[in-house]
N, C-alpha and C positions, 0 to 999 in steps of 0.2 A: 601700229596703232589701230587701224581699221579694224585688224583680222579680231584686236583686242576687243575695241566695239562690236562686232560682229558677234562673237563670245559670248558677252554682256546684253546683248540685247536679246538676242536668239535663247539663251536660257534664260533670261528675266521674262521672254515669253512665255516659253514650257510652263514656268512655274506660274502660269497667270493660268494655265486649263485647269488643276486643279480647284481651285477656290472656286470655279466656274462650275465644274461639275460639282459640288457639293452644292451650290446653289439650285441647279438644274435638275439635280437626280431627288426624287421622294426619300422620305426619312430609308424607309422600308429597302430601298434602292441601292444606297448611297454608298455601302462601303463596295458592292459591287461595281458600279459604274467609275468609282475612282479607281480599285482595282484594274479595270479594264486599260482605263487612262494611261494610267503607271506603264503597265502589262506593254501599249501598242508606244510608249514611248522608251523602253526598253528595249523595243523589237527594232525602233531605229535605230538607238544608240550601238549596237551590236552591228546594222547593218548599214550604216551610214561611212563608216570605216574601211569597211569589206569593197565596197561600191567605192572609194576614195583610190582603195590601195588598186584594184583594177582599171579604173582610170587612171591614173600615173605608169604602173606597170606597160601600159600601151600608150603612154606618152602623151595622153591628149592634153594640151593646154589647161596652163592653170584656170583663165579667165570661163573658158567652156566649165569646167570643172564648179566653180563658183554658181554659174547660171543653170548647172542641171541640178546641185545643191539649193537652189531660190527656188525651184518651182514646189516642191513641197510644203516649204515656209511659207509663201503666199496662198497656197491652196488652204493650208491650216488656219490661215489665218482671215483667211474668207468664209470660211467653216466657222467660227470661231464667232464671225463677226454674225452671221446669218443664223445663231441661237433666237429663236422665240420663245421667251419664258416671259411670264409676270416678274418673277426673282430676279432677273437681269434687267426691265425696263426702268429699276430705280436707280442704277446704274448708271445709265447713257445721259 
């Protein structure tokens, strides 16, 4: 049940950067900077796996495992939150 919430919430984020960069990026910008978006959240999806299956391979703990998987997500989402835009303060 957690790992399911965990799932759910974690990509119910991801998909909160897109609408954010469409707000953030200028017209002229825009399929760029979503592109990019996509592009560095592919780059995790790809190596977020790879980084899993060598941590297990060498046996370390699930719970370590978990908390070097969090520091991303809260980095992201500090990043995330520390947007200065006009477009975002009707938002908050």
């Amino acid at each position: 049940v957690v790992l399911a919430l965990i799932g759910a919430t974690v990509q119910g984020g991801f998909n909160t950067f897109y609408p954010i960069t469409a707000r953030v990026y200028p017209a002229e910008l825009r399929a760029s900077g979503i592109g990019y978006a996509v592009g560095i959240g592919r780059a995790g999806a790809v190596a977020g796996p790879l980084i899993a299956g060598y941590f297990l391979a060498a046996k370390v703990p699930m719970s370590t495992l978990f908390l070097v998987f969090s520091v991303p997500l809260v980095l992201s989402g500090l990043a995330a939150f520390s947007i200065r835009s006009p477009a975002l303060q009707r938002l908050r």
